[in-house]
C-alpha atoms as an extended CHARMM CRD file, in Angstrom:
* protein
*
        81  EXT
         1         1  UNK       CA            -18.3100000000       -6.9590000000       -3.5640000000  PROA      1               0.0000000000
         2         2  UNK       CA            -17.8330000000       -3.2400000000       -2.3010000000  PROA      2               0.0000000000
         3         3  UNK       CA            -14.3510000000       -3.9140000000       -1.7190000000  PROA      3               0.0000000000
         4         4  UNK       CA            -13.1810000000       -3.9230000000       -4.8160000000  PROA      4               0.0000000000
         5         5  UNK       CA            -14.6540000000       -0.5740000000       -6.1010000000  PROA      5               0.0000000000
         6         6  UNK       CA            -11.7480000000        1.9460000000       -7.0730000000  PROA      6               0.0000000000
         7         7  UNK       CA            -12.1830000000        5.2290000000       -5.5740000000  PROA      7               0.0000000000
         8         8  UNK       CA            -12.0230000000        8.2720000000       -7.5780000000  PROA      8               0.0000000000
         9         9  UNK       CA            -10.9320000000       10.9140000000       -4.8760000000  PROA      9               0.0000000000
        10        10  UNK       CA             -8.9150000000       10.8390000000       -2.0640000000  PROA      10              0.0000000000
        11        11  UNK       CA            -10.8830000000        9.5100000000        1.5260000000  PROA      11              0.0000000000
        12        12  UNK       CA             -9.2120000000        9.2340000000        5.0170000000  PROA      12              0.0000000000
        13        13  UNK       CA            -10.6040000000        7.3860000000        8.1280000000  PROA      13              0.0000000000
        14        14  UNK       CA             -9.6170000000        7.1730000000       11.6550000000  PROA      14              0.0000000000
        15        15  UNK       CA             -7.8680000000        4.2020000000       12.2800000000  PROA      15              0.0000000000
        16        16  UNK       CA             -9.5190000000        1.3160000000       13.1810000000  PROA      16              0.0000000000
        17        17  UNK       CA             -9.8320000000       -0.0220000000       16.1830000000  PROA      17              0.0000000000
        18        18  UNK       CA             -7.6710000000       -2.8260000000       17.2470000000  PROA      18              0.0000000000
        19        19  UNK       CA             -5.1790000000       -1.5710000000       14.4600000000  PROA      19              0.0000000000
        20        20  UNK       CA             -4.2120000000        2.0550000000       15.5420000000  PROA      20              0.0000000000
        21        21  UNK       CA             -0.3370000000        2.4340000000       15.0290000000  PROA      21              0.0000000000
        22        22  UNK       CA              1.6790000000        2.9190000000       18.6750000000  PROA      22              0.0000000000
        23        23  UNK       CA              3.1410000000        6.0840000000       18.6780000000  PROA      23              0.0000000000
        24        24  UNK       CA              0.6660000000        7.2450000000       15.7080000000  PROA      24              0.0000000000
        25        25  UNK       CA             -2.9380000000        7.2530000000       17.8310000000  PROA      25              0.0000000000
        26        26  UNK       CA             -3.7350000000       11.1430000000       16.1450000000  PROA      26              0.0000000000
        27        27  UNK       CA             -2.9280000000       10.1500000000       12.5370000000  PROA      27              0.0000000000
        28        28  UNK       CA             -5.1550000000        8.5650000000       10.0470000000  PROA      28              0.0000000000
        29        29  UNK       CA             -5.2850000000        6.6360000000        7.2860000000  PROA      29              0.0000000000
        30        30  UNK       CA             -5.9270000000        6.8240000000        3.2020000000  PROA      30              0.0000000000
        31        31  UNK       CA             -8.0990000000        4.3870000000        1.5220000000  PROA      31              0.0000000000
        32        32  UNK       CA             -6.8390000000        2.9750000000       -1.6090000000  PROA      32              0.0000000000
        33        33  UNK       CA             -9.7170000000        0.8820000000       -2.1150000000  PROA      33              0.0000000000
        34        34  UNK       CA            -13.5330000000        1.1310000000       -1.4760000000  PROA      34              0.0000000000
        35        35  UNK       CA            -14.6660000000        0.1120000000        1.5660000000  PROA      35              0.0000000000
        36        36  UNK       CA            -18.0470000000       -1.4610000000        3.0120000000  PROA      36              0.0000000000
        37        37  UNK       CA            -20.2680000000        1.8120000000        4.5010000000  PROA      37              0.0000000000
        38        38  UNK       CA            -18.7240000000        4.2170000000        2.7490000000  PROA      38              0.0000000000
        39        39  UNK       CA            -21.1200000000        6.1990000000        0.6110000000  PROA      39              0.0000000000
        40        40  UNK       CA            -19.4150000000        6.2440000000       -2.5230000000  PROA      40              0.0000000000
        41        41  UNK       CA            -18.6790000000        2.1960000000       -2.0280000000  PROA      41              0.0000000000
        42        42  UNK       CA            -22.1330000000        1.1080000000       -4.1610000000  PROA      42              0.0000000000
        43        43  UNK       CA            -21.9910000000        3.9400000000       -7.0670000000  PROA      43              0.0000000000
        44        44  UNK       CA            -17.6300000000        2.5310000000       -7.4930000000  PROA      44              0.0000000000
        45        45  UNK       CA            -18.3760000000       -0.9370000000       -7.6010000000  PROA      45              0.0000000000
        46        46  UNK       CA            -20.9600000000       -0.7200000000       -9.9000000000  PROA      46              0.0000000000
        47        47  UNK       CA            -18.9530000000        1.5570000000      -12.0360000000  PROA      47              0.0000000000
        48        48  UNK       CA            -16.3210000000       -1.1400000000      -12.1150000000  PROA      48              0.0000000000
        49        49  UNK       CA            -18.9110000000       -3.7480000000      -13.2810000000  PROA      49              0.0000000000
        50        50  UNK       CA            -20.2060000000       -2.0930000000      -15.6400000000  PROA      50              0.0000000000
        51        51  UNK       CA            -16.5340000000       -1.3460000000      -17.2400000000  PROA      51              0.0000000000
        52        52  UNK       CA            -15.3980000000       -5.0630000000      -16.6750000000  PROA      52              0.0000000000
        53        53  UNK       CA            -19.0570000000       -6.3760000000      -18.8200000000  PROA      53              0.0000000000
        54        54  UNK       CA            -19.1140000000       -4.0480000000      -21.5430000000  PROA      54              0.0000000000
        55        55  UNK       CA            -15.4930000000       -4.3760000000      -22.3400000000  PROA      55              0.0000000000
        56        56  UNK       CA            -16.3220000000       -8.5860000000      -22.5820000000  PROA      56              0.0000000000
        57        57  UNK       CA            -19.1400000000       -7.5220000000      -24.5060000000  PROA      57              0.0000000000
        58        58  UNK       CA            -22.1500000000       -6.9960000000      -23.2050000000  PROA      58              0.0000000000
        59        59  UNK       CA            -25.0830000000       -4.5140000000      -23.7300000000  PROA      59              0.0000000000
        60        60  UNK       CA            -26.1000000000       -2.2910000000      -21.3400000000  PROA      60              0.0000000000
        61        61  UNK       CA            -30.2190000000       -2.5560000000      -21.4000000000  PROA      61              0.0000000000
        62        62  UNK       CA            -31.5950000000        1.3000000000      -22.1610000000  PROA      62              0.0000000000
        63        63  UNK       CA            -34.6330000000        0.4240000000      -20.3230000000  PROA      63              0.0000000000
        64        64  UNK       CA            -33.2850000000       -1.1990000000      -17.0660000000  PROA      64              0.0000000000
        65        65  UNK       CA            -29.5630000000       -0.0900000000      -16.1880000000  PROA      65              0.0000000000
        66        66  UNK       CA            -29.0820000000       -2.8780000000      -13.9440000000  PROA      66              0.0000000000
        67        67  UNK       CA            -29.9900000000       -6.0200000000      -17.0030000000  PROA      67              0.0000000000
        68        68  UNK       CA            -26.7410000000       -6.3570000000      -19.3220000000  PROA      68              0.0000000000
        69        69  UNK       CA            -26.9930000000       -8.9610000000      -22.4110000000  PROA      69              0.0000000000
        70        70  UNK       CA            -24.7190000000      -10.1490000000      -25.2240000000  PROA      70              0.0000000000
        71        71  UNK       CA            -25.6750000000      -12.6200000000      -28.3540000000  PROA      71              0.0000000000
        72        72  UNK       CA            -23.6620000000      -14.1370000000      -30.7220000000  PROA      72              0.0000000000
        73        73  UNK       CA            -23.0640000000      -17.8160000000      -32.5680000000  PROA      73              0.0000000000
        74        74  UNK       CA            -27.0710000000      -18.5240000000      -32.2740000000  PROA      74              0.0000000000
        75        75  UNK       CA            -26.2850000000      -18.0840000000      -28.4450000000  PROA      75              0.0000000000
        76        76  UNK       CA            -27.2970000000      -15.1590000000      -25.8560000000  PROA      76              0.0000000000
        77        77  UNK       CA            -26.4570000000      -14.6930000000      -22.1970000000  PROA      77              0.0000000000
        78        78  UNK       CA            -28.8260000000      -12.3090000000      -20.0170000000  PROA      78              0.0000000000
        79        79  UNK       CA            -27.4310000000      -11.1280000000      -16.9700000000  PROA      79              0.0000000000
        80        80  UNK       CA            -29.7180000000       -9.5450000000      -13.9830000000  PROA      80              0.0000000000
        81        81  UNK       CA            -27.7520000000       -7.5000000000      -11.3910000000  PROA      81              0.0000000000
């Protein structure tokens, strides 16, 4: 799920091994997405979730961040992260 946080600044890395560039061994490389270990990886993703539910609808629970809910048409949906 970490992958697919979008990073707000810009991060380099080393290359990975197995996938460093002949020719290129002292350069490295810019992530464009968020990646699994990096700090910022848990704080984007969940930044993205919480976009993607609220604009669908849901509520974001004052007492307990992580509990989102939405009601409507005698229905509800309560969703736990």
């Amino acid at each position: 799920a970490f992958l697919n946080g979008e990073l707000d600044e810009e991060i380099y890395m080393e290359q990975p091994d197995g996938f460093v560039a002949l020719g290129q061994e002292g350069k490295v490389v810019k992530l464009l997405k968020s990646l699994y270990g990096l700090k910022q990886a848990p704080k984007q993703w969940h930044e993205k979730f919480d976009r993607t539910l609220t604009s669908a609808g849901f509520i974001v629970n004052e007492a307990d961040k992580c509990v989102y809910y939405r009601f409507g048409g005698g229905e509800g949906v309560i969703l736990c992260l």
